[in-house]
C-alpha positions as a Python dict, from the first residue, in 0.01 Angstrom:
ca = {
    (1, 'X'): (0, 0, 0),
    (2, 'X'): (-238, 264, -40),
    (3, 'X'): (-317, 230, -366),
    (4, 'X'): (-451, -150, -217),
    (5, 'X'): (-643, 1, 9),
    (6, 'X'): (-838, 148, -193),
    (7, 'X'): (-932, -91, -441),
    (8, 'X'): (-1007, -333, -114),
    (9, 'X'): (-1232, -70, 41),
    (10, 'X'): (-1571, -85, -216),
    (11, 'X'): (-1547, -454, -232),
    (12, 'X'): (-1655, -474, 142),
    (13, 'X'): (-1902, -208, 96),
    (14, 'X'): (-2059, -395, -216),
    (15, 'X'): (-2071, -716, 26),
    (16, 'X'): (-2282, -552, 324),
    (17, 'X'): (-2499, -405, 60),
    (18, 'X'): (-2564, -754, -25),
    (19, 'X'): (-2604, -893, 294),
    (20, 'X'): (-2840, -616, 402),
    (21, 'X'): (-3082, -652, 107),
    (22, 'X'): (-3099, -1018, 155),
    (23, 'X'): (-3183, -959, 490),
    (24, 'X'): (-3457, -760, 427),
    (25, 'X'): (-3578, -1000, 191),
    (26, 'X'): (-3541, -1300, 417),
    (27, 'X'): (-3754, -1083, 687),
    (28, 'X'): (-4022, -972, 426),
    (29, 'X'): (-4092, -1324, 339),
    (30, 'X'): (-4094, -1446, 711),
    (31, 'X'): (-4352, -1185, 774),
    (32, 'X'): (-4544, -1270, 458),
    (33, 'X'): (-4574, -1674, 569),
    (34, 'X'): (-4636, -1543, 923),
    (35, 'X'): (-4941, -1351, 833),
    (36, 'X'): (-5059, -1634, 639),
    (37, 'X'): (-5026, -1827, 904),
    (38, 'X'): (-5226, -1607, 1096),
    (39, 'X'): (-5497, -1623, 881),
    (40, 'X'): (-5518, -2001, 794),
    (41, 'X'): (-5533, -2026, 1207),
    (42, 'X'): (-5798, -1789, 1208),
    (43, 'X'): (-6031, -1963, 959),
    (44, 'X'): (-5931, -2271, 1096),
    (45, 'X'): (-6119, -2156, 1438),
    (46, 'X'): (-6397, -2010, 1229),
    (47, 'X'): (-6471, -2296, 1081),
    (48, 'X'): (-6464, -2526, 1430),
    (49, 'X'): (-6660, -2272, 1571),
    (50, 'X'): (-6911, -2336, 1342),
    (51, 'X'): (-6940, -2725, 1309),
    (52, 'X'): (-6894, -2728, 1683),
    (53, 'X'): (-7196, -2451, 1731),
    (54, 'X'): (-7568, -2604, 1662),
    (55, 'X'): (-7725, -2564, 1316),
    (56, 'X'): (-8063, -2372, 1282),
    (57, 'X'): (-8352, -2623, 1256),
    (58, 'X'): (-8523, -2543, 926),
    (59, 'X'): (-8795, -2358, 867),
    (60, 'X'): (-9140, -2548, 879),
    (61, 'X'): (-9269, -2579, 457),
    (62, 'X'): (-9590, -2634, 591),
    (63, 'X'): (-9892, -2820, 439),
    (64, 'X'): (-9997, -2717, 43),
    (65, 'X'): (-10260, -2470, -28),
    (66, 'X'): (-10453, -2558, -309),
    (67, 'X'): (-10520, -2146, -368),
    (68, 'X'): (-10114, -2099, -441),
    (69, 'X'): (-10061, -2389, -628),
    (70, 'X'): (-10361, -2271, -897),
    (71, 'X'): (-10235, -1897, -874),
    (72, 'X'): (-9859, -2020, -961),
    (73, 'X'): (-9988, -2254, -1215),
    (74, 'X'): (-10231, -1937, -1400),
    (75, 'X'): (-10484, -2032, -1641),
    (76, 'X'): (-10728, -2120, -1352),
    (77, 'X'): (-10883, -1778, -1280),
    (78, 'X'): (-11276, -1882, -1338),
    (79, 'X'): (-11221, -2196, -1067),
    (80, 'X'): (-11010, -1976, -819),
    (81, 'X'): (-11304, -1755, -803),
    (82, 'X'): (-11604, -2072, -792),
    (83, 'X'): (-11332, -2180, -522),
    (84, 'X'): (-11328, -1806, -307),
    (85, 'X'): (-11707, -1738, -369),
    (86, 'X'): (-11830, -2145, -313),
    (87, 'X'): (-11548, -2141, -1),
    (88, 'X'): (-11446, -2466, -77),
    (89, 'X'): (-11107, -2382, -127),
    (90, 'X'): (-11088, -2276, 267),
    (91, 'X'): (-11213, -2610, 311),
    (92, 'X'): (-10988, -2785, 164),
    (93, 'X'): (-10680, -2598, 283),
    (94, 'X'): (-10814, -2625, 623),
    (95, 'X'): (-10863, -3028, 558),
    (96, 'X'): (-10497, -3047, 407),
    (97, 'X'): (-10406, -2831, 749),
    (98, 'X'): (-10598, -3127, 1003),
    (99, 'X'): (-10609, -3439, 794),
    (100, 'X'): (-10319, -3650, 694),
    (101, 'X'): (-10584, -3845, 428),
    (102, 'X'): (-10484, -3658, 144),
    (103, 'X'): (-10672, -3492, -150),
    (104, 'X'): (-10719, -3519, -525),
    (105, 'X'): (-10835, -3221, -753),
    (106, 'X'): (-10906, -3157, -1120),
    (107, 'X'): (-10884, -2799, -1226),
    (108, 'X'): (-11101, -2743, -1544),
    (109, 'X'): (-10859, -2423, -1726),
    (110, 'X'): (-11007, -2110, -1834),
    (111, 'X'): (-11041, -2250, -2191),
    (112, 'X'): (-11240, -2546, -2023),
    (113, 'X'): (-11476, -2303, -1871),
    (114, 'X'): (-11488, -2072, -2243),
    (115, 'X'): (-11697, -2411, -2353),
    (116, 'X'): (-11941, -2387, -2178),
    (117, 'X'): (-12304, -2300, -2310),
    (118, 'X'): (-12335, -1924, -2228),
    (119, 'X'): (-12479, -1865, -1913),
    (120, 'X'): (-12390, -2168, -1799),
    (121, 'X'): (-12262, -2062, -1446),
    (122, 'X'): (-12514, -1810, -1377),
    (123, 'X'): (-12801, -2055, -1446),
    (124, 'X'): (-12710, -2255, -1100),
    (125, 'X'): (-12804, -2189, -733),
    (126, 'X'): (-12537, -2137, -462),
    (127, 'X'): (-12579, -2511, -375),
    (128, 'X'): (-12530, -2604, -740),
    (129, 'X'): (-12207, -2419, -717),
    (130, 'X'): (-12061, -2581, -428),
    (131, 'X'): (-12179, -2897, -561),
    (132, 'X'): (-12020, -2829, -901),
    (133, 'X'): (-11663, -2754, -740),
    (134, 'X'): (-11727, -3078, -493),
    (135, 'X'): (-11781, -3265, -801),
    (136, 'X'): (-11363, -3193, -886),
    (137, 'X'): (-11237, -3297, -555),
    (138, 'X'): (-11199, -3645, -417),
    (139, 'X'): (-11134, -3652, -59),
    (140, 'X'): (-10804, -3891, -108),
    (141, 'X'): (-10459, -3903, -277),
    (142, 'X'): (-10406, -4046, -591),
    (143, 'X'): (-10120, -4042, -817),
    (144, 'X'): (-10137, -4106, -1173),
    (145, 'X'): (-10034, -4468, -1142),
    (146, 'X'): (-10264, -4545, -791),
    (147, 'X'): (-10591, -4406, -1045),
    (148, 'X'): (-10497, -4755, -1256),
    (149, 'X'): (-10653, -4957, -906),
    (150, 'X'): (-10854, -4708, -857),
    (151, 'X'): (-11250, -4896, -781),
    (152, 'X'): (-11487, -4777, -941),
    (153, 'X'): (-11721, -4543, -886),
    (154, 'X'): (-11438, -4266, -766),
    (155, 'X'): (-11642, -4115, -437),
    (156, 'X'): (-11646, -3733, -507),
    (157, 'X'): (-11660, -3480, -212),
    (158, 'X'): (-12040, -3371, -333),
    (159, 'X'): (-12156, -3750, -321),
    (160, 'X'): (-12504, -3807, -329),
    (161, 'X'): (-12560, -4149, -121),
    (162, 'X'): (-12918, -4164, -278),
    (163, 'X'): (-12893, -4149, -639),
    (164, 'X'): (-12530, -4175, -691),
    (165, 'X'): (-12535, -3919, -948),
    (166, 'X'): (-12214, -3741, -774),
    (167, 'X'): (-11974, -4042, -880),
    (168, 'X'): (-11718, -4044, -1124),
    (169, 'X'): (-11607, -4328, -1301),
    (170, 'X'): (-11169, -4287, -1335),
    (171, 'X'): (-10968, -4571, -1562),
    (172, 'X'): (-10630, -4569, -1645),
    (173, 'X'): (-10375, -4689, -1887),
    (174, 'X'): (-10067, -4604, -1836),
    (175, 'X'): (-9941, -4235, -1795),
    (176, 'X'): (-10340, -4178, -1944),
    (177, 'X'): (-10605, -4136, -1708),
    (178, 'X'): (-11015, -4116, -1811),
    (179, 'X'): (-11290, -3964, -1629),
    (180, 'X'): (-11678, -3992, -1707),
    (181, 'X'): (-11938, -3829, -1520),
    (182, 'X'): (-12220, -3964, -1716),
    (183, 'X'): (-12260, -3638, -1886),
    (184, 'X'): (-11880, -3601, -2008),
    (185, 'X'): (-11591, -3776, -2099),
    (186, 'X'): (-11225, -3634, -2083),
    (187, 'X'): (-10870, -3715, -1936),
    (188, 'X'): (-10595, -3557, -1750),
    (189, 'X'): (-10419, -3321, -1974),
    (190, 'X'): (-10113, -3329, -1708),
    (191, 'X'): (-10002, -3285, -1333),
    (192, 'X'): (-9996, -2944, -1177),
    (193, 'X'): (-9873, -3010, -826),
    (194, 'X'): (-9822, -3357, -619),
    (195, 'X'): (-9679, -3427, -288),
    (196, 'X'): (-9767, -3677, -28),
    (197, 'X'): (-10044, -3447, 66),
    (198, 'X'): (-10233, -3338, -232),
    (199, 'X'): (-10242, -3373, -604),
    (200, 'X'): (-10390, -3120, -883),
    (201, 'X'): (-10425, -3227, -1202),
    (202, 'X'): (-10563, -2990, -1508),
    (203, 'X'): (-10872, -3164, -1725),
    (204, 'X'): (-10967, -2956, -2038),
    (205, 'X'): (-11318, -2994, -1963),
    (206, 'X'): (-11558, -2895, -1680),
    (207, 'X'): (-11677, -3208, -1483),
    (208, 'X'): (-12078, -3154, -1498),
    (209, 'X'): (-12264, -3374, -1302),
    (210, 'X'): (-12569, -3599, -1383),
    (211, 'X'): (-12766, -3460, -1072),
    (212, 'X'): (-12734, -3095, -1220),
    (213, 'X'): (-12714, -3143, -1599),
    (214, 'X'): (-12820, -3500, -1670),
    (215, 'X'): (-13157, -3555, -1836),
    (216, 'X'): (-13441, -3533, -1584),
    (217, 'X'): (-13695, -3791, -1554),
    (218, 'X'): (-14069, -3638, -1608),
    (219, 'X'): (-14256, -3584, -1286),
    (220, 'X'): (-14427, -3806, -1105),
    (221, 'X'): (-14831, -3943, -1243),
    (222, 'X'): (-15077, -3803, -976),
    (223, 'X'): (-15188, -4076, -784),
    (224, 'X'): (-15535, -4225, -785),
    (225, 'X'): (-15816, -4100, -624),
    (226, 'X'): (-15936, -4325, -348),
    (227, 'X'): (-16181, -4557, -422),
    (228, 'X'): (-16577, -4411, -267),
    (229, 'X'): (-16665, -4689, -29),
    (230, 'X'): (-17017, -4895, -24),
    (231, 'X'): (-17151, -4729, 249),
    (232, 'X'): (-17179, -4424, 2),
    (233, 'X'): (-17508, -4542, -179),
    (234, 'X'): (-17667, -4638, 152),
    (235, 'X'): (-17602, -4276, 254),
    (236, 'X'): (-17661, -4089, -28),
    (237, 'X'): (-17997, -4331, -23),
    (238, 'X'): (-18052, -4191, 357),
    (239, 'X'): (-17977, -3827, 279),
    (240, 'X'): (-18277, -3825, 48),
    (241, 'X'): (-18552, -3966, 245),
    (242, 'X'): (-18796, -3692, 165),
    (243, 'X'): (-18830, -3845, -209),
    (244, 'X'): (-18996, -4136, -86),
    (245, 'X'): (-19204, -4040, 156),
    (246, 'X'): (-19322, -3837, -122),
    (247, 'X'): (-19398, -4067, -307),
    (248, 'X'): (-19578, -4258, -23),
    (249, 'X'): (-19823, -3982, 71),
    (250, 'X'): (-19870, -3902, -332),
    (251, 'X'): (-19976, -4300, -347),
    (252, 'X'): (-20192, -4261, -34),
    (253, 'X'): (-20372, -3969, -112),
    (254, 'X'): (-20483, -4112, -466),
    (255, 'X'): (-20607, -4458, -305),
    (256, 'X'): (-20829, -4224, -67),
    (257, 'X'): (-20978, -4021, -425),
    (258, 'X'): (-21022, -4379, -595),
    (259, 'X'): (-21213, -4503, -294),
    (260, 'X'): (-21408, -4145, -277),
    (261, 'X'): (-21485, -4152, -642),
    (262, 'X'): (-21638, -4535, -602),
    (263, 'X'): (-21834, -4431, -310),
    (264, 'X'): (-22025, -4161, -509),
    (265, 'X'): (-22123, -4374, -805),
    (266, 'X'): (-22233, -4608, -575),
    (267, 'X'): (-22465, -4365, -418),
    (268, 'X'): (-22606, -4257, -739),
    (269, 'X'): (-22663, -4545, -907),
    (270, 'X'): (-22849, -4626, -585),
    (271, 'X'): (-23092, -4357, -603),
    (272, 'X'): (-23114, -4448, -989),
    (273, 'X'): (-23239, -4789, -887),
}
């Protein structure tokens, strides 16, 4: 008997062992699935906290500045400045700002500007500056495929309603779109910017205007004198009236010798007789 006892005795030790380390894995695992319950629960109310919570409204993008979209664009540097020093690029980011009519530019590049005569610039007035950067802006939107109806002339900010001579002329075929001032001829090398709002385009030429660079007509013959009326003779007749009566007394005076003269021969061939 005792020697059964003692093999019996580790056999029921070896079975507790077991029993206790499965335990403790059963309870490891609960815990485990527990906390990850725990934590799908608590995204889960993150989550309907936010779709339940109102979204931001976005932030406002504002209306297009003609000034940033040349400066991200570069290779406009000479027509930011004739667009700072002229002002009219305040003027047309404060028209973009208050006007929902929209607005077209050409931007000549640098390299457009590089061929030029030299001295080109510095040869025109203030006004002839603003005029010049007028002459690249008309005051509506067009896209590339609205220039094909386009009616020509194209009205140009720096219109002249008297001579015209501010116009451009704008046709297009296609993706390709031409523009004549009269004194040159180029197209639209490609689109810079274009929204609802506003539209840049680059041209690889300056725009130059008929009114500033065109051939000038000569001036103007002086006119006529006016013609000297009639009355002229009769006065110029009037304002000499010493002449004649001149001429009278001379005519007078040399009757009154004559008659003198025949009075003495008389006399003396009287006393002769």
């Amino acid at each position: 008997m005792p020697a059964s006892i003692n093999i019996r005795a580790p056999l029921i030790h070896s079975s507790t062992s077991t029993v206790t380390k499965t335990t403790d894995k059963m309870n490891k695992l609960v815990f485990f699935y527990f906390s990850v319950v725990l934590l799908s629960l608590s995204q889960c109310t993150t989550i309907l906290a936010q779709s339940t919570s109102p979204a931001a409204p976005p932030a406002p993008s504002g209306p297009p500045n003609i000034t940033k979209v040349l400066e991200k664009a570069s290779q406009f540097t000479i027509f930011l400045r004739l667009l700072e020093t002229t002002q009219v690029g305040s003027k047309i980011n404060g028209q973009l700002k208050n006007s929902n009519d929209g607005m077209t530019v050409f931007a000549p590049s640098d390299n457009a500007f590089s061929s030029l005569q030299a001295g080109t610039l510095n040869s025109l007035t203030d006004e002839q500056k603003v005029e010049l950067v007028q002459f690249h802006v008309i005051p509506s939107f067009f896209t590339i495929l609205q220039f094909q109806t386009a009616g020509n002339p194209v009205r140009t900010q720096a219109e002249d309603t008297t001579n015209g001579q501010f116009l451009l002329n704008v046709t297009a075929s296609g993706n390709q779109v031409n523009i004549s001032t009269g004194v040159v001829n180029t197209t639209v090398d490609h689109s810079i910017y274009a929204d609802n709002q506003l539209a840049v385009y680059q041209v690889d030429k300056v725009l130059l205007p008929l009114s500033i660079f065109g051939p000038h007509p000569p001036p103007p013959a002086p006119a006529p004198a006016p013609a000297t009326p009639n009355k002229t003779k009769s006065v110029s007749a009037d304002t000499n009236p010493s002449s004649d009566e001149g001429d009278s007394s001379a005519a007078v005076s040399l009757s009154v010798q004559v008659l003198e003269l025949s009075i003495g021969v008389a006399v003396v061939a009287g006393f002769l007789l």
